[in-house]
N, CA, C and O atoms as CSV, one atom per row, in Angstrom:
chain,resi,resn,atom,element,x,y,z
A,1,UNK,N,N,89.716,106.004,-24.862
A,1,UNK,CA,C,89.919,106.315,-23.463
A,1,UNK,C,C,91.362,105.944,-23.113
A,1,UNK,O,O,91.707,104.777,-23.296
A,2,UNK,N,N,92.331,106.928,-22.572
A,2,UNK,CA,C,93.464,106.779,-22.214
A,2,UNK,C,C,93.554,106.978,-20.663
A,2,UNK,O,O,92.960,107.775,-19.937
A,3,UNK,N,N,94.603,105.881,-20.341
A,3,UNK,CA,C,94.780,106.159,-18.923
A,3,UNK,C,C,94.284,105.410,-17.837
A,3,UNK,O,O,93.934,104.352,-18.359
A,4,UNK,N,N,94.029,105.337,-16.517
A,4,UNK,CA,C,93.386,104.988,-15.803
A,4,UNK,C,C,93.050,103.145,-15.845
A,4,UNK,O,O,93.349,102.539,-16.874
A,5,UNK,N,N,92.579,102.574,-14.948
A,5,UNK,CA,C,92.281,100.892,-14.939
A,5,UNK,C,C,91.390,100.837,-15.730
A,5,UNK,O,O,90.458,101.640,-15.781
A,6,UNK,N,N,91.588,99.682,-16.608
A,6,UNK,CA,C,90.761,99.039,-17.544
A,6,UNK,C,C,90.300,97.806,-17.523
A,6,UNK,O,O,91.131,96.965,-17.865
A,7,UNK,N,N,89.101,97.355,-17.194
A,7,UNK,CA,C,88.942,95.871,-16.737
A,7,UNK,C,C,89.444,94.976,-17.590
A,7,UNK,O,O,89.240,95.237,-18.775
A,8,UNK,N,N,90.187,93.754,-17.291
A,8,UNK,CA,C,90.681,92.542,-18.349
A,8,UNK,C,C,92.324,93.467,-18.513
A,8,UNK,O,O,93.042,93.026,-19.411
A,9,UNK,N,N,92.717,94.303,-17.952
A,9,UNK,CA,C,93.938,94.994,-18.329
A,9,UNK,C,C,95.152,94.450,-17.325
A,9,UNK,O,O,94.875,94.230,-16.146
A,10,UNK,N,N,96.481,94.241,-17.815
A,10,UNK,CA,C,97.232,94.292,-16.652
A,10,UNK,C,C,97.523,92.832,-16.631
A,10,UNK,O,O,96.708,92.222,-17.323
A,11,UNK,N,N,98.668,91.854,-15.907
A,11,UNK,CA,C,98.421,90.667,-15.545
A,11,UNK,C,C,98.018,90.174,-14.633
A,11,UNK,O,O,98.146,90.723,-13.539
A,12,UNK,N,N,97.326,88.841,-14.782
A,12,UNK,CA,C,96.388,88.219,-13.940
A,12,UNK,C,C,96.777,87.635,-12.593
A,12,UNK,O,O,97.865,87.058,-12.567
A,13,UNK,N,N,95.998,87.695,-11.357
A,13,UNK,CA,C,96.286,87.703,-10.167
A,13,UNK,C,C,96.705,85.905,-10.218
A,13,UNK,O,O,96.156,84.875,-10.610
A,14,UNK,N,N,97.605,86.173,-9.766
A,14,UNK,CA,C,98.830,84.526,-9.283
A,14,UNK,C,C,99.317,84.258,-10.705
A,14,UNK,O,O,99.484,83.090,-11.053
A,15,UNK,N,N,99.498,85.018,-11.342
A,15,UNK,CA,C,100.352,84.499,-12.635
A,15,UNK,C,C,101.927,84.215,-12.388
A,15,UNK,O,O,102.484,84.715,-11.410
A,16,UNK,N,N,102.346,83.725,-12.939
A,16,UNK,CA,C,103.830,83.416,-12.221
A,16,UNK,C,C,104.764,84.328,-13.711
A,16,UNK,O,O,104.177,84.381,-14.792
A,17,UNK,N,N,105.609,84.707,-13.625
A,17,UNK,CA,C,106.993,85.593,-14.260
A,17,UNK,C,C,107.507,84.113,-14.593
A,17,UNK,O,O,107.245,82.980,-14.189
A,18,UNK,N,N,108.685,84.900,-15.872
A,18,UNK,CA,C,108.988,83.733,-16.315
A,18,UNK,C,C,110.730,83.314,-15.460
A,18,UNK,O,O,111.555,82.724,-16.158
A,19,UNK,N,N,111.025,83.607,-14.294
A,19,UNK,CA,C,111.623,83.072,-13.769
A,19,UNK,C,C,111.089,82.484,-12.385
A,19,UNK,O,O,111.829,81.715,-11.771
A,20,UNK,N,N,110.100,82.743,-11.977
A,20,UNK,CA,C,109.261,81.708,-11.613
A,20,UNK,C,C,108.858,80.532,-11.807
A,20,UNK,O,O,108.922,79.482,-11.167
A,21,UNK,N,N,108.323,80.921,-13.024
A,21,UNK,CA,C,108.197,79.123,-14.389
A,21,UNK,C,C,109.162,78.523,-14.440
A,21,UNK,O,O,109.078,77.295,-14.469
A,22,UNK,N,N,110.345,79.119,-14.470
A,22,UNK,CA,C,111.475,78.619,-15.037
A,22,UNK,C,C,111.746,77.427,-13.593
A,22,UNK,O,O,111.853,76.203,-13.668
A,23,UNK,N,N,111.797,78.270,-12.396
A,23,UNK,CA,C,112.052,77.477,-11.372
A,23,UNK,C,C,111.241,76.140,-11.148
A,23,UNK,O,O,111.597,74.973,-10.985
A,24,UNK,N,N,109.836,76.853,-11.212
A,24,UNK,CA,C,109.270,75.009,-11.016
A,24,UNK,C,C,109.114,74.519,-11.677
A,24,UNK,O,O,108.789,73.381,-11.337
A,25,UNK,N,N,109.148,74.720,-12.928
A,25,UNK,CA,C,109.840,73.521,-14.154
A,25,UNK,C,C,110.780,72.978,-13.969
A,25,UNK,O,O,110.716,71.751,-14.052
A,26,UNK,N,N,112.010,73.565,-13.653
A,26,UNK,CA,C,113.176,72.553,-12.942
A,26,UNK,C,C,112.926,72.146,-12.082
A,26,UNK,O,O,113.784,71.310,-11.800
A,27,UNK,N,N,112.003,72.209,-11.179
A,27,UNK,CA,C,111.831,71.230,-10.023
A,27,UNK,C,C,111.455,70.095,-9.791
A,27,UNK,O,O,111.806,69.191,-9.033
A,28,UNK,N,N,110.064,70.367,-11.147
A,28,UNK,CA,C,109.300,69.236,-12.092
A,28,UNK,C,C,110.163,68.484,-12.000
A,28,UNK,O,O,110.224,67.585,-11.162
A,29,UNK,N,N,111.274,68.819,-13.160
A,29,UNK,CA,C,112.015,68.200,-14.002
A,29,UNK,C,C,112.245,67.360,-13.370
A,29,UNK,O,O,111.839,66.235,-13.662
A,30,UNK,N,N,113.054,67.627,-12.164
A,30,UNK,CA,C,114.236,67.422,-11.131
A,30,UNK,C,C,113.402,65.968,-10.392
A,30,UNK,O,O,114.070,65.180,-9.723
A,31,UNK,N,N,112.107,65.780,-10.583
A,31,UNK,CA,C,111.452,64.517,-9.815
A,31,UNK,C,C,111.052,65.209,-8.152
A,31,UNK,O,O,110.334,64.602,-7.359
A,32,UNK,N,N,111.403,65.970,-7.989
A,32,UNK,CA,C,111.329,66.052,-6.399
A,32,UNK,C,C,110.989,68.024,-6.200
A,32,UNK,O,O,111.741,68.995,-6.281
A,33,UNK,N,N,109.599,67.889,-5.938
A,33,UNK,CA,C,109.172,69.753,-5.589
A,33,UNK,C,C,109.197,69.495,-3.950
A,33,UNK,O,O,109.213,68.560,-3.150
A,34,UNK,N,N,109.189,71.164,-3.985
A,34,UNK,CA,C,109.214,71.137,-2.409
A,34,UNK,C,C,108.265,70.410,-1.375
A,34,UNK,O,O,108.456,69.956,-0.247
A,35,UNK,N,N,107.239,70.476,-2.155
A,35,UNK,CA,C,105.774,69.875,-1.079
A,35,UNK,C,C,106.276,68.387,-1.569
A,35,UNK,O,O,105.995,67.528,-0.733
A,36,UNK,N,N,106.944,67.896,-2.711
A,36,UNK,CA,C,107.460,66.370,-2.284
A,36,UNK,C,C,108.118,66.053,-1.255
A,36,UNK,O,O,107.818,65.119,-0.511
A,37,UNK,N,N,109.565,67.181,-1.047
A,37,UNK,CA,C,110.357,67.112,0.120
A,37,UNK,C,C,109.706,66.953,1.422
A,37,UNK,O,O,109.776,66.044,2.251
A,38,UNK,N,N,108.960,68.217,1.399
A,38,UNK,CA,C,108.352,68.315,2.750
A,38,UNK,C,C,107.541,67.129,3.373
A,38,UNK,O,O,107.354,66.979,4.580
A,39,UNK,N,N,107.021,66.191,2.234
A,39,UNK,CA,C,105.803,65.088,2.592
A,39,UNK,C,C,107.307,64.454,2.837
A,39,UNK,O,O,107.459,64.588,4.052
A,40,UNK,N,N,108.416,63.874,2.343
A,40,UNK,CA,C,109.719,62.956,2.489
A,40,UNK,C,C,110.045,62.765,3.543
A,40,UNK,O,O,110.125,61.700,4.156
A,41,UNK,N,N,110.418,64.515,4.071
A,41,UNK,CA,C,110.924,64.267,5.449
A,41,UNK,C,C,109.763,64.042,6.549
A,41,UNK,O,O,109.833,63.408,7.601
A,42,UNK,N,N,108.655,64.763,5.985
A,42,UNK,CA,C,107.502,64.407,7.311
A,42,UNK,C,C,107.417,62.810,7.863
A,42,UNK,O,O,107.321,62.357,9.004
A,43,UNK,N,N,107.517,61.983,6.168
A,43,UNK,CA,C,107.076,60.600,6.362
A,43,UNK,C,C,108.801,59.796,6.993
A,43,UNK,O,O,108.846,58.588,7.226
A,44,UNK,N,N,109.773,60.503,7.137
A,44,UNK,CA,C,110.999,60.062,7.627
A,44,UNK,C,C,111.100,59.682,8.711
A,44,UNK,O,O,111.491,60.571,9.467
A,45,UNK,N,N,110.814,58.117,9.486
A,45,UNK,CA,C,111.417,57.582,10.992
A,45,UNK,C,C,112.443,57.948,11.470
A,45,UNK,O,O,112.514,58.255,12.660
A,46,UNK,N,N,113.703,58.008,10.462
A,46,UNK,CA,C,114.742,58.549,11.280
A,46,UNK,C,C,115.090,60.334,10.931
A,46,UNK,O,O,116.224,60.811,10.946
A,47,UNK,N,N,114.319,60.804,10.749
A,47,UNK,CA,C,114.110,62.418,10.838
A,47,UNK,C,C,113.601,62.394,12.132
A,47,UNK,O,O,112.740,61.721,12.699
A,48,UNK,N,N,114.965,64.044,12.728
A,48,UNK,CA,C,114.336,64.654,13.466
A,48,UNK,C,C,113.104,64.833,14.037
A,48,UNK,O,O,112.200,64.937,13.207
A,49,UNK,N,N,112.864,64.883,14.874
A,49,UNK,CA,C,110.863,64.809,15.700
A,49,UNK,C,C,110.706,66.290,15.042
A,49,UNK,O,O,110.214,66.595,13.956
A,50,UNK,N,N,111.317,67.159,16.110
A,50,UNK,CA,C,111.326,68.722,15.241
A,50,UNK,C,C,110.972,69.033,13.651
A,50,UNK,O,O,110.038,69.634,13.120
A,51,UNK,N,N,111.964,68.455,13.211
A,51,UNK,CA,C,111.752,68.869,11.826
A,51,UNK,C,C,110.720,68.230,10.886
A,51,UNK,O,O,110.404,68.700,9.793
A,52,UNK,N,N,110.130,66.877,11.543
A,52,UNK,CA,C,109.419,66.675,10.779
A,52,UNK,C,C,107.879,66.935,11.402
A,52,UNK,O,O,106.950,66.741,10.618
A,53,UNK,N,N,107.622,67.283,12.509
A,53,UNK,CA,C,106.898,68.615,12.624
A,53,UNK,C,C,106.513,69.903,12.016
A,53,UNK,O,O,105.382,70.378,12.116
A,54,UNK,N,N,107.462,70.434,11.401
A,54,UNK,CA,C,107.859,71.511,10.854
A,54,UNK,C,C,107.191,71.401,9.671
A,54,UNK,O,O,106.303,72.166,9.293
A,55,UNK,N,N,107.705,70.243,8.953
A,55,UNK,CA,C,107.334,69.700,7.771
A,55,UNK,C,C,105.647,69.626,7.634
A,55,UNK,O,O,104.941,69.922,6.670
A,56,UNK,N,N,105.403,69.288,8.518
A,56,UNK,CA,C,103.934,68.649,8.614
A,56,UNK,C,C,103.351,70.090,8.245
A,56,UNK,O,O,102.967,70.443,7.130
A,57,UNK,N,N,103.364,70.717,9.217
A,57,UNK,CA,C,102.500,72.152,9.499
A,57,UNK,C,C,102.976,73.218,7.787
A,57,UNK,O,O,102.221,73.974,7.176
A,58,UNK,N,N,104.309,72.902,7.480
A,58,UNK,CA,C,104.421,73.287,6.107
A,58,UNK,C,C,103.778,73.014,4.900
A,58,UNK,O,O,103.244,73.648,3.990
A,59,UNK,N,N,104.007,71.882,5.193
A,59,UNK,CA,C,103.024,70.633,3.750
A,59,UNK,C,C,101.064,71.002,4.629
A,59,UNK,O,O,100.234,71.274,3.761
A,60,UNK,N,N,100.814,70.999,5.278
A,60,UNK,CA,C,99.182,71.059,5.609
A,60,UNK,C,C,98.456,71.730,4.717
A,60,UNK,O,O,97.762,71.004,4.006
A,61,UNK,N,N,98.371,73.114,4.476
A,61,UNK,CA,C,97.873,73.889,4.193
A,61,UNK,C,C,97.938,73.612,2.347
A,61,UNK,O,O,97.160,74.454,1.897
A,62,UNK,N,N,98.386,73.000,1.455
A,62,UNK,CA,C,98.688,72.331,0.538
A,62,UNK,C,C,98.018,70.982,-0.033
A,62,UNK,O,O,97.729,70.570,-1.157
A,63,UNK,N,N,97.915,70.503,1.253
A,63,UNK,CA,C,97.040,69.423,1.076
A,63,UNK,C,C,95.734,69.244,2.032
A,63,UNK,O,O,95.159,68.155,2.027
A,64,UNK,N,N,95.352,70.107,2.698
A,64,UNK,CA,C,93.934,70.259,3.064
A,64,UNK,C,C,93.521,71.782,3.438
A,64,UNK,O,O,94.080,72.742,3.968
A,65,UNK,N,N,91.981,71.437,2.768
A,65,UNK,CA,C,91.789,73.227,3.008
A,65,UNK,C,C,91.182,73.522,4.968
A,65,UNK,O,O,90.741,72.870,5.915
A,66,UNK,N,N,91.659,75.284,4.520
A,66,UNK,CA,C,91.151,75.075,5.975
A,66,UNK,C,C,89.731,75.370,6.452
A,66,UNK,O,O,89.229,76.108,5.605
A,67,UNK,N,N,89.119,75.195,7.142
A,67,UNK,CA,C,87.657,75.009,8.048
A,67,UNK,C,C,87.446,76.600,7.973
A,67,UNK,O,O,88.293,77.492,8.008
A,68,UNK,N,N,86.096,76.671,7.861
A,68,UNK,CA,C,85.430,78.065,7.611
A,68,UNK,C,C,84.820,78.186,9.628
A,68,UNK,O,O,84.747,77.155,10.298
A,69,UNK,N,N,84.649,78.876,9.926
A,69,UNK,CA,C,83.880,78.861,10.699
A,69,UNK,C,C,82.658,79.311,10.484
A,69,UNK,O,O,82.540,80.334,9.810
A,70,UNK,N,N,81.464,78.637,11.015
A,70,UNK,CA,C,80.045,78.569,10.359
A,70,UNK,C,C,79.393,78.264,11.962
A,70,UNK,O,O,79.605,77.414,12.827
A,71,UNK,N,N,78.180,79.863,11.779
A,71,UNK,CA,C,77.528,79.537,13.011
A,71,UNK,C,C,76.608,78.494,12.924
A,71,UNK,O,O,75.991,78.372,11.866
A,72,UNK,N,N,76.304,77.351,14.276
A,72,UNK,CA,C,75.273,76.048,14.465
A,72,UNK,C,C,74.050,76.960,14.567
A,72,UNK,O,O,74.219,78.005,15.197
A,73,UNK,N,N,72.739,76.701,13.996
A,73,UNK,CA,C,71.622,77.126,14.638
A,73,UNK,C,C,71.109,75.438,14.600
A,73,UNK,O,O,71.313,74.448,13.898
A,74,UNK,N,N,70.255,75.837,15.924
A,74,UNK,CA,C,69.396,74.492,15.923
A,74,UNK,C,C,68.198,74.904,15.769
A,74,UNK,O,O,67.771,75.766,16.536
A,75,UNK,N,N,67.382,74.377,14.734
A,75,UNK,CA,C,65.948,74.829,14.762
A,75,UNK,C,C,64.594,74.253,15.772
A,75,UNK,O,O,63.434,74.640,15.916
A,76,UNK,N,N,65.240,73.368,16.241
A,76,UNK,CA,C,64.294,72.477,17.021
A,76,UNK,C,C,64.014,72.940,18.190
A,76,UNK,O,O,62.995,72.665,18.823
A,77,UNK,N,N,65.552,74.205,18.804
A,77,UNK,CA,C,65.160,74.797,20.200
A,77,UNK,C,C,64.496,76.613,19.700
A,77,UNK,O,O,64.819,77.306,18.736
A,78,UNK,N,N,63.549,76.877,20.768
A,78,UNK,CA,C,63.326,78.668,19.980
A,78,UNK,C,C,64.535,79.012,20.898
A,78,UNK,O,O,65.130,78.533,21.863
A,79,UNK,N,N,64.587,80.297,19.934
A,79,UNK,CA,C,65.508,80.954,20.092
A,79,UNK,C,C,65.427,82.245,21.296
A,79,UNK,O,O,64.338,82.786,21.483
A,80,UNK,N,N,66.171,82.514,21.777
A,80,UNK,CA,C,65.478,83.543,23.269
A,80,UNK,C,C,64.779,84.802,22.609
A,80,UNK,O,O,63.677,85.196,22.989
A,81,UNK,N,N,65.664,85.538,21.362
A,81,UNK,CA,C,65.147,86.674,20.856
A,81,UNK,C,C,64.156,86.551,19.910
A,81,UNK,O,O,63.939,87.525,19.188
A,82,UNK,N,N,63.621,85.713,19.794
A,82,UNK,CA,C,62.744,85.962,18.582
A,82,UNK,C,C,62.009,87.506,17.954
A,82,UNK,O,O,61.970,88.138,16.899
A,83,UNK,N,N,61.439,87.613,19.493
A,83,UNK,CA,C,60.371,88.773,19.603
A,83,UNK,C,C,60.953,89.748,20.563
A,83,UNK,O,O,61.901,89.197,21.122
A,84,UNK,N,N,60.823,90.707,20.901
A,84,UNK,CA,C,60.802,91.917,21.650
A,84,UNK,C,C,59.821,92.642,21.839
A,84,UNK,O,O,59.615,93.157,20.740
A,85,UNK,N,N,58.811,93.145,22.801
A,85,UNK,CA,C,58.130,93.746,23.378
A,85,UNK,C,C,57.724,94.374,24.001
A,85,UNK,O,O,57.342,93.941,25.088
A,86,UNK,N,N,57.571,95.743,23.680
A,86,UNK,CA,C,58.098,96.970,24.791
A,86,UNK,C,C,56.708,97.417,25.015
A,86,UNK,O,O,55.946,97.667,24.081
A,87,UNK,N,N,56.321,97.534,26.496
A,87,UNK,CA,C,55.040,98.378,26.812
A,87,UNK,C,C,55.468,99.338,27.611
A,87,UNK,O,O,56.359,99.237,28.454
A,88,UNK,N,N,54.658,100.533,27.278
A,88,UNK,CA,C,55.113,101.698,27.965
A,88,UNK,C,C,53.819,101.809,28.845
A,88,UNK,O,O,52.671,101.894,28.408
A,89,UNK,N,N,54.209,101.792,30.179
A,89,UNK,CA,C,53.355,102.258,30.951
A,89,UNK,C,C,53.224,103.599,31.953
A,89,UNK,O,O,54.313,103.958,32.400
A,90,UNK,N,N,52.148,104.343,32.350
A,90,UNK,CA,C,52.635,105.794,32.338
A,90,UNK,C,C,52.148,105.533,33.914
A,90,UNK,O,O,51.566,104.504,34.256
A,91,UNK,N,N,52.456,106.554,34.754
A,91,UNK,CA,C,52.871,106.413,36.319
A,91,UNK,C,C,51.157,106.558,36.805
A,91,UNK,O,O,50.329,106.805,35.929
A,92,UNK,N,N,50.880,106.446,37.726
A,92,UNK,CA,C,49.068,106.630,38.134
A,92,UNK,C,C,48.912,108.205,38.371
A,92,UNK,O,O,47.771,108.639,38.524
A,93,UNK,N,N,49.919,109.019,38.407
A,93,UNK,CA,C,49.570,110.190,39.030
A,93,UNK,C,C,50.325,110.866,37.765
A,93,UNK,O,O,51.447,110.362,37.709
A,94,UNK,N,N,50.209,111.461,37.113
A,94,UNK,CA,C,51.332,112.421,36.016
A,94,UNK,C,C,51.633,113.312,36.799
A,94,UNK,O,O,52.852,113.332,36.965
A,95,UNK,N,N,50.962,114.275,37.524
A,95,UNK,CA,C,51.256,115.442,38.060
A,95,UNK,C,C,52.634,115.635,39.026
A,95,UNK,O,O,53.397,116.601,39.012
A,96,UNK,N,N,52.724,114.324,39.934
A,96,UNK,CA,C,53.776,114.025,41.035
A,96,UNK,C,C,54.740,112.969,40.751
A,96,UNK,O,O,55.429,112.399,41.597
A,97,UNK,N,N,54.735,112.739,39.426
A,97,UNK,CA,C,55.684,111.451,38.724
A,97,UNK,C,C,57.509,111.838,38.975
A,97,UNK,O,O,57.830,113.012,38.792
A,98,UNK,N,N,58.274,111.140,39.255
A,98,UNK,CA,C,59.467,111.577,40.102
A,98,UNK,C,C,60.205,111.964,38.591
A,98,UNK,O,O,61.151,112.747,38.506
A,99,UNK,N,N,59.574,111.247,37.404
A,99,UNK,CA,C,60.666,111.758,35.954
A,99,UNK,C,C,59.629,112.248,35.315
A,99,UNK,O,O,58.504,111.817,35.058
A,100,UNK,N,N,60.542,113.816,34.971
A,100,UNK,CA,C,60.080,114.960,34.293
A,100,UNK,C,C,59.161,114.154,33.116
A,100,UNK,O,O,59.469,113.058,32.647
A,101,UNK,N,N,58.011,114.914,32.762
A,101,UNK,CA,C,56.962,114.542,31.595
A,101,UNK,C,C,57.307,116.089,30.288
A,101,UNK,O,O,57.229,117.314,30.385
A,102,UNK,N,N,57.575,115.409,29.512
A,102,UNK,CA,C,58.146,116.929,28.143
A,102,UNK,C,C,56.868,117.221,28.124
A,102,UNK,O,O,55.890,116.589,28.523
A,103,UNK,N,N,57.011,118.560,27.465
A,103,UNK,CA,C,55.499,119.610,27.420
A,103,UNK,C,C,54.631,118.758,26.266
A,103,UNK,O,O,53.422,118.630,26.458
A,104,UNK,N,N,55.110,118.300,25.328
A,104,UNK,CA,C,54.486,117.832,24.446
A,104,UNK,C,C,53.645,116.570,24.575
A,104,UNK,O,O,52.696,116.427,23.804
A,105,UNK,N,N,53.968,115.482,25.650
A,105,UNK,CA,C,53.394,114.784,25.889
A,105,UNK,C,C,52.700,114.545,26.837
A,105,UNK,O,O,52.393,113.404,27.181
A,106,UNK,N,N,52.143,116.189,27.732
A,106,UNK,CA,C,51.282,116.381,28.587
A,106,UNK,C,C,49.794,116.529,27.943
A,106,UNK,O,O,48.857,115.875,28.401
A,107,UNK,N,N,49.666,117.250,27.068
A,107,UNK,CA,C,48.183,116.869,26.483
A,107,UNK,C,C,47.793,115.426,25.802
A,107,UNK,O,O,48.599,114.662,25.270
A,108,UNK,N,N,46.277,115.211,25.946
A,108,UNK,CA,C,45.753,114.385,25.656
A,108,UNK,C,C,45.970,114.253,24.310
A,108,UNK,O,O,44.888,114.557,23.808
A,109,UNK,N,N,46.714,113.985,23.461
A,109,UNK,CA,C,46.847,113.902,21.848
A,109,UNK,C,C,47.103,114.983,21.481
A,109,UNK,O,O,47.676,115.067,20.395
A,110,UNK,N,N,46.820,116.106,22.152
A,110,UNK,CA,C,46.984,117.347,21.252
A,110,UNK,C,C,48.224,117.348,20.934
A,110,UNK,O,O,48.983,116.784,21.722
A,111,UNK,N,N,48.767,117.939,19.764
A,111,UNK,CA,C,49.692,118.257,19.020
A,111,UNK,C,C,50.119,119.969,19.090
A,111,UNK,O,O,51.187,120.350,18.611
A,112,UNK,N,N,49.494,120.583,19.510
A,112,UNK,CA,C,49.477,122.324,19.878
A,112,UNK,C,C,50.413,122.398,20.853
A,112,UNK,O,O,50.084,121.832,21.895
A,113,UNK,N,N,51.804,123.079,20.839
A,113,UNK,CA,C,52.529,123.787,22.127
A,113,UNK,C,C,51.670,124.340,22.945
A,113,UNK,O,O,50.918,125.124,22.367
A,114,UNK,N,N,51.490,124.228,24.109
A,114,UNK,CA,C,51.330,124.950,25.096
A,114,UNK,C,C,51.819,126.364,25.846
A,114,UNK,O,O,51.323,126.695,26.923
């Protein structure tokens, strides 16, 4: 089979290029990555208020995941919808009823057009 997507084909999703690698290996190297910086200056007294704000909301997402939102049910209260219940009730008079009655549901069960 030629052509077209092949499962297991292709490179793998978040793989990094090798000047990618190359970079955060030197960064390794270097003692100090960015999410080090960013925690540096966050934890800095005499840093900027601003910037180490900045920092914070940069570095977050790195070091904690974020919150799913997930609906509460409480089982202990019922719930309003549980059930639904529709009764159809038909007017006392058919003949003088103010909403039209279709031909079909003027006989008694019968199923025959009129």
């Amino acid at each position: 089979m030629r052509g077209g997507k092949r499962p297991g084909a292709g490179r793998r999703r978040g793989s990094q290029n090798k000047r990618t690698r190359a970079i955060a290996d030197a960064a390794a190297r270097s003692g100090l990555t960015p999410l080090e910086y960013m925690l540096a200056v966050m934890r800095d007294p005499n840093a900027d208020p601003h910037d180490r704000l900045e920092m914070a909301k940069a570095a977050a997402p790195y070091l904690h995941p974020r919150l799913a939102a997930v609906a509460h049910i409480d089982d202990r209260k019922p719930r309003p919808f549980d059930r639904i219940e529709v009764v159809i009730v038909e007017p006392p008079n058919r003949e003088n009823s103010p909403v039209p009655i279709p031909q079909a549901a003027k006989g008694a069960g019968s199923t025959k057009p009129n």
